[in-house]
C-alpha positions in Angstrom: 0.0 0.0 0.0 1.5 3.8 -0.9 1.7 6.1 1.8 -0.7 8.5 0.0 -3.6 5.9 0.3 -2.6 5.1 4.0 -2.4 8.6 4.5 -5.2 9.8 2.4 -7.6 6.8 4.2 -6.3 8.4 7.6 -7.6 11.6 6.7 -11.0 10.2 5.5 -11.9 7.8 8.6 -11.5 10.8 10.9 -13.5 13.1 8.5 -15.9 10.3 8.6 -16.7 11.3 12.4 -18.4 15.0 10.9 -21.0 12.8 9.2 -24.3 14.9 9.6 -22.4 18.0 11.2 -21.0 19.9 8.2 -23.4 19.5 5.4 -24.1 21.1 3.2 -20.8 21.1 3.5 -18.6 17.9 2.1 -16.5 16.1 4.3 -13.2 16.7 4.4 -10.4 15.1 6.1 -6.1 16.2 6.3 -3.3 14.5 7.7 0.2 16.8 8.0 2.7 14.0 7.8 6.9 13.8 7.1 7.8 10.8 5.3 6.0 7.9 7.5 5.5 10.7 10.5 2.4 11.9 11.3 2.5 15.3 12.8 -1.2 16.4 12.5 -4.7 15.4 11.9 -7.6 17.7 11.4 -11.4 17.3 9.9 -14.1 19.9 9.1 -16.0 19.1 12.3 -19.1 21.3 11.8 -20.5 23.5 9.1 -19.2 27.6 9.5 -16.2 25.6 11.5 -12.6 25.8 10.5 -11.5 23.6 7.2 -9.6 20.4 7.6 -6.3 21.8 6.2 -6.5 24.4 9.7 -7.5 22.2 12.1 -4.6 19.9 10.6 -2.1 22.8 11.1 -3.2 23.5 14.7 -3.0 20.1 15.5 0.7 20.0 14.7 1.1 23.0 17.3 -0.6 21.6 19.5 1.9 18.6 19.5 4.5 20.5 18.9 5.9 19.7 15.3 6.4 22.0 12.6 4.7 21.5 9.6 7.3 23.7 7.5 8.5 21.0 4.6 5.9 18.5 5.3 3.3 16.9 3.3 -0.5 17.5 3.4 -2.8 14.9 2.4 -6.3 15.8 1.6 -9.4 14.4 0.5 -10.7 17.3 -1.1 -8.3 20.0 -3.1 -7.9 22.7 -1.2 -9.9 25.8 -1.5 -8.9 28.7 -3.0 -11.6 31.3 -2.2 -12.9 33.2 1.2 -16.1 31.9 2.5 -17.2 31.3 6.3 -13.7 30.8 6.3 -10.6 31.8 5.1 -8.8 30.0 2.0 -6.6 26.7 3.0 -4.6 27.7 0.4 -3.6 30.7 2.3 -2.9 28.8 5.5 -1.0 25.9 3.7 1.5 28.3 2.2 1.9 30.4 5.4 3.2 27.1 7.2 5.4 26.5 4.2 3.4 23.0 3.3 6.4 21.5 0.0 3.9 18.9 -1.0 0.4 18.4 -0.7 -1.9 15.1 -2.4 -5.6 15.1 -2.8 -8.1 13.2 -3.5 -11.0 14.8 -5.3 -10.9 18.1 -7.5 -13.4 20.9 -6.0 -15.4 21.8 -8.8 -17.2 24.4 -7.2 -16.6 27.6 -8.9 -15.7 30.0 -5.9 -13.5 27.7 -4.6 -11.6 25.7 -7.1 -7.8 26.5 -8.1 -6.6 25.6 -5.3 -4.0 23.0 -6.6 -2.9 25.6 -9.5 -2.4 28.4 -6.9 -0.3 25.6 -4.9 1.8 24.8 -8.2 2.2 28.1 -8.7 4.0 29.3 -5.4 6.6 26.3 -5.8 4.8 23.1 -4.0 4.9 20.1 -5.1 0.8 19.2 -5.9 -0.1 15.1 -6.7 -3.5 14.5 -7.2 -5.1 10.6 -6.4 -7.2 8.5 -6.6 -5.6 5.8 -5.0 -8.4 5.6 -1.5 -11.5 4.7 -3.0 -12.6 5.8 0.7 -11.1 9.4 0.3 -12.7 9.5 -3.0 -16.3 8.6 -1.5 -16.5 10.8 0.8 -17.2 14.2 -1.9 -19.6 12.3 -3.8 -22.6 13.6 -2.1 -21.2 17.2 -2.4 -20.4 16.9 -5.8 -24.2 15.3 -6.7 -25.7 18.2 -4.9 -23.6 20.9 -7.1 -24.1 18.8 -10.6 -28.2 18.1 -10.0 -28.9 21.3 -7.5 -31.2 18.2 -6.0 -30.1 16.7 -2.3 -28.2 13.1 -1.8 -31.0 10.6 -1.4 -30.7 7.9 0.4 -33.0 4.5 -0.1 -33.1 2.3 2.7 -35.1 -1.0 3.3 -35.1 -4.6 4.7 -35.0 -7.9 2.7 -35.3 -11.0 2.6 -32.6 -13.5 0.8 -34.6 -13.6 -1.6 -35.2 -9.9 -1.8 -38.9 -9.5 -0.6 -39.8 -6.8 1.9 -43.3 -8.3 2.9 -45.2 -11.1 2.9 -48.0 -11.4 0.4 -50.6 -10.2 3.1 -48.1 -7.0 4.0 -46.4 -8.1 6.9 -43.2 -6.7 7.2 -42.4 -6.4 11.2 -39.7 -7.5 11.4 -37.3 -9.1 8.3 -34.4 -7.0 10.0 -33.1 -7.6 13.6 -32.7 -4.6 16.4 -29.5 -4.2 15.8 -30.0 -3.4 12.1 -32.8 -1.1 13.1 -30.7 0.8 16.0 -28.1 1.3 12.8 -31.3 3.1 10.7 -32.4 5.4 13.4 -28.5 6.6 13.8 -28.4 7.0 10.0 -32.0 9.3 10.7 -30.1 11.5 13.1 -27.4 12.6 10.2 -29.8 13.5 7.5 -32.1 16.4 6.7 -35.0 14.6 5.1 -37.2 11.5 6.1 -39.0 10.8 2.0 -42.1 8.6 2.8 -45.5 8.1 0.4 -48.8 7.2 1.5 -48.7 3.7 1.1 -46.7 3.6 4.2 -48.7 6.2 6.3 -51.5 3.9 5.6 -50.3 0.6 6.1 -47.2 1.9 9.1 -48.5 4.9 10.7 -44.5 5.8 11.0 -43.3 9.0 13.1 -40.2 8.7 11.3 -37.5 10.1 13.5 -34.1 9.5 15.4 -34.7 7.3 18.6 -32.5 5.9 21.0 -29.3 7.8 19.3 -26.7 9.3 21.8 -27.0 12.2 20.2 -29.2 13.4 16.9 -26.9 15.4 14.6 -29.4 17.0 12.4 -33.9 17.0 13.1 -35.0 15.4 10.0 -38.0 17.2 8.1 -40.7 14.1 7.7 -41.4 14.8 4.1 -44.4 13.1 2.8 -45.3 12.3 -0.9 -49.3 12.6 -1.4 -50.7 13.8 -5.1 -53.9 14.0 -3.8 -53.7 15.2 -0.4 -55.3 12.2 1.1 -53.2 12.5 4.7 -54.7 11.3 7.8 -55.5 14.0 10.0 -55.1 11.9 12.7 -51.8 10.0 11.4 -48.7 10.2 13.5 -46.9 12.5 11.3 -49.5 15.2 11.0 -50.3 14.9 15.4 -46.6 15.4 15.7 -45.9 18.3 12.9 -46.2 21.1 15.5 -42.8 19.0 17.2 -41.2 18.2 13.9 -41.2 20.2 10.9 -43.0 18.0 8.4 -43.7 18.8 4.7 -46.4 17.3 2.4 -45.6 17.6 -1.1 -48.8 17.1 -3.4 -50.0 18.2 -7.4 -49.8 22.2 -7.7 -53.0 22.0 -8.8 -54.2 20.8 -5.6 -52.2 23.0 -3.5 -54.1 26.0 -4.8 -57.8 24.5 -5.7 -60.5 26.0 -3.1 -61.7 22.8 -3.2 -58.5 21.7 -0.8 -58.6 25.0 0.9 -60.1 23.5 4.1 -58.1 20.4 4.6 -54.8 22.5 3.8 -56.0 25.1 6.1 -56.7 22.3 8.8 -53.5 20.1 8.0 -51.2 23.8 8.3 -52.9 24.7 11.8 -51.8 21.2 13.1 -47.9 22.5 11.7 -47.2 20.7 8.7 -46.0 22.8 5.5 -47.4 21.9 1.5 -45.7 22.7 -1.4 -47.3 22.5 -4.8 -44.8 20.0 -7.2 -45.8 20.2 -10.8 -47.6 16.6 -12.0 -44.7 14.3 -14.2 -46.6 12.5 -17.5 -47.7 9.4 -15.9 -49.9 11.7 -13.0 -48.2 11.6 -10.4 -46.0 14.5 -9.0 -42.4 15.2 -10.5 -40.4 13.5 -7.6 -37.0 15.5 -9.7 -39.1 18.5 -9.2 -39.8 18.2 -5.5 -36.0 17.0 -4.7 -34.9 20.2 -6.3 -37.4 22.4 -4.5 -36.3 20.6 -0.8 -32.9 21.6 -1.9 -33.7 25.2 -2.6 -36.5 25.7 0.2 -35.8 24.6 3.3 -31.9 23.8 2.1 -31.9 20.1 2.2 -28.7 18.6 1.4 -29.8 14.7 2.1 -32.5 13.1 2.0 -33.8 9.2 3.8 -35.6 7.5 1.7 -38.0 5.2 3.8 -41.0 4.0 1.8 -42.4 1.0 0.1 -41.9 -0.6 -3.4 -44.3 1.8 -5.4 -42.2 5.1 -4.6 -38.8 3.1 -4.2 -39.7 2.6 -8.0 -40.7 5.6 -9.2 -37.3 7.0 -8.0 -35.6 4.3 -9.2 -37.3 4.9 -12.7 -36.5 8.8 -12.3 -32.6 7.7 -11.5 -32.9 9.7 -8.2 -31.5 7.4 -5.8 -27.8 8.1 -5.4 -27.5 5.5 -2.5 -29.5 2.8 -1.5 -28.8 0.7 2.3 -30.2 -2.8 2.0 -30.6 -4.5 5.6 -30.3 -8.5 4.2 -32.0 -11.4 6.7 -31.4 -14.4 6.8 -35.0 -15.3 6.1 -36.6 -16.9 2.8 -40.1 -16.1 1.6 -40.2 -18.5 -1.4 -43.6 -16.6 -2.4 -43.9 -14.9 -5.7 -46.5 -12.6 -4.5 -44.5 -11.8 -1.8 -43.9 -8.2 -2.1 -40.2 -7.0 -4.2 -37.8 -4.1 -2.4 -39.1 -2.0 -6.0 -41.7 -2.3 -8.4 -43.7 -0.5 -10.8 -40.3 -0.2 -12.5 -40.3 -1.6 -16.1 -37.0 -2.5 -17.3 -36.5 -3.2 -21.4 -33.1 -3.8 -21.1 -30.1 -4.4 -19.3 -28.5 -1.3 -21.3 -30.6 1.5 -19.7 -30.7 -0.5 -15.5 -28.6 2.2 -13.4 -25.4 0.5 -12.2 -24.7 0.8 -8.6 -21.2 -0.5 -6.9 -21.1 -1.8 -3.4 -19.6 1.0 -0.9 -19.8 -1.0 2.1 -20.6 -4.3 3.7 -21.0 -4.8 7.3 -22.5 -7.9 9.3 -24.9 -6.8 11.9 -26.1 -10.0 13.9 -26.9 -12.5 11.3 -27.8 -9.3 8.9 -25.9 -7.9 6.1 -25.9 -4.0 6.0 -24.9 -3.5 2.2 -24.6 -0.2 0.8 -24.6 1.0 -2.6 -23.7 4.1 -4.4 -24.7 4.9 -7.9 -22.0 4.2 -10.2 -21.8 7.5 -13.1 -18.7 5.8 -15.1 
């Protein structure tokens, strides 16, 4: 193994600890190191906080190396432009960084050049791609900044045979508590809980964080309803006032005076409606509402916890960027059991969007599998 993977999957484990602190912000991990020395680790810890490359150099003072003539290894290229903080660019030259590696190029226009400002005050600049985990870590950034739509996240529990509920619905539980104490951590990192009304129906879900040490970011419930059919007396809507929950239904119906009461009676309990223009087949433009989530309320990522009717549609729409697959050890050996997706009608194998496995990690006699969509 190279020292700049060893030292560019350093920097990317500790960034990994920010998870759900510093978006919309990327993660972003640095490791200050001499040769095989490490001299100081830093990570963007919180969004408005100081950069990775800083809290690198400060953690060389504190341990009292100098970082003049060292290395820098970071997952993201530096940045070359003032924001809530001040370029790393800047601070790597002031310490007299010779040689810094990254990992990922920082497309973002008020930012990037980083490595060619570098280059052009003498250090040495090596850009790879050698940690596939370094590499990771920006994709969700980068997705945001190419679509202007959040990172969304599909997550559900199988069977071996890859059925989420018996035939008669029965889907509590495929996955063990472990596996299900693992979801409600990954519902304290993310902005958005994405739900239809299939589940309200059949789940009555409150969709939030429980039993986490500590919940990083309150996840809007966001609920997809053309017809604004909600429950009244469904969890969600009882606990709106508490959570901020959205329900995102056709345009048409968010203005009609026909609606005007329920709206009026659903908003006084504290949820939100947004009108979403309708997509060809008559449902709403789930693109459409992704991009309005990001540019509304600022949602960066977005939990994806529904059943196989709206796991489909997105999956039709190519809007799932990630998708976290809780495998028992159980077999249904029922054809009408119900599939993880349908609805979905694939023609052929050229237009199926690939996905690559991120992560596998046992949990009890569960697999946790992740998978991230693959764009090469």
């Amino acid at each position: 193994m190279s020292l700049a993977k060893r030292m560019l999957d350093l920097a990317a484990r500790h960034a990994l600890r920010a998870a759900g602190d510093v978006e919309p912000n990327p993660l972003v991990g640095c490791v200050i190191a001499r040769s095989e020395q490490v001299l100081g680790i830093g990570h963007h810890r919180k969004f408005g906080g100081l950069h990775a490359e800083r809290e690198a150099l400060a953690s060389c003072k504190r341990q009292g190396y100098e970082p003049r003539g060292a290395s820098a290894y970071v997952t993201l290229e530096p940045c070359n432009g003032q924001g809530k903080q001040p370029a790393c660019v800047d601070a790597l030259l002031e310490a007299g960084i010779a040689h810094v590696v990254y990992a990922v190029a920082d497309p973002n226009p008020a930012k990037s050049g980083g490595a060619a400002r570098l280059s052009s005050h003498g250090v040495s600049v090596e850009y790879s791609r050698e940690s596939p985990l370094a590499c990771s870590l920006a994709q969700p950034f980068l997705r945001r900044l190419a679509t202007g739509r959040p990172w969304v996240i599909a997550k559900w529990a199988q069977t071996i045979d890859g059925r989420v509920a018996t035939r008669t619905g029965e889907s509590k539980w495929i996955s063990n508590p472990r596996s299900r104490a693992r979801v409600h951590r990954l519902r304290a990192r993310v902005d958005a809980m994405l739900t239809g009304m299939g589940t309200i129906l059949s789940d009555d879900p409150m969709l939030n964080a429980r039993d986490v040490r500590r919940v990083r970011r309150l996840a809007r419930r966001v609920v997809v309803d053309s017809d604004l059919d909600i429950p009244p007396e469904c969890a969600i809507v009882n606990t709106a006032s508490e959570i901020p929950t959205i329900v995102a239904c056709d345009q048409d119906i968010s203005s009609s005076g026909i609606t005007a009461p329920r709206r009026t009676m659903l908003q006084d309990k504290g949820v939100e409606i947004i009108g979403v223009r309708a997509d060809e087949r008559g449902g709403i433009d789930l693109g459409h509402m992704l991009e309005r989530l990001s540019a509304d309320f600022g949602v960066a990522s977005v939990l994806v916890e529904a059943g196989p009717r709206l796991l489909g549609s997105l999956m039709r729409d190519d809007l799932i960027d990630e998708a976290v697959v809780y495998i028992a050890p159980l077999l249904f050996g029922d054809e009408m059991a119900r599939s993880s997706i349908e609805g979905h009608i694939v023609g052929s194998l050229a237009g199926v969007p690939r996905f690559g496995v991120h992560r596998v990690t046992r949990v009890g006699d569960d697999i946790e599998v992740t998978y991230r969509r693959r764009f090469d």
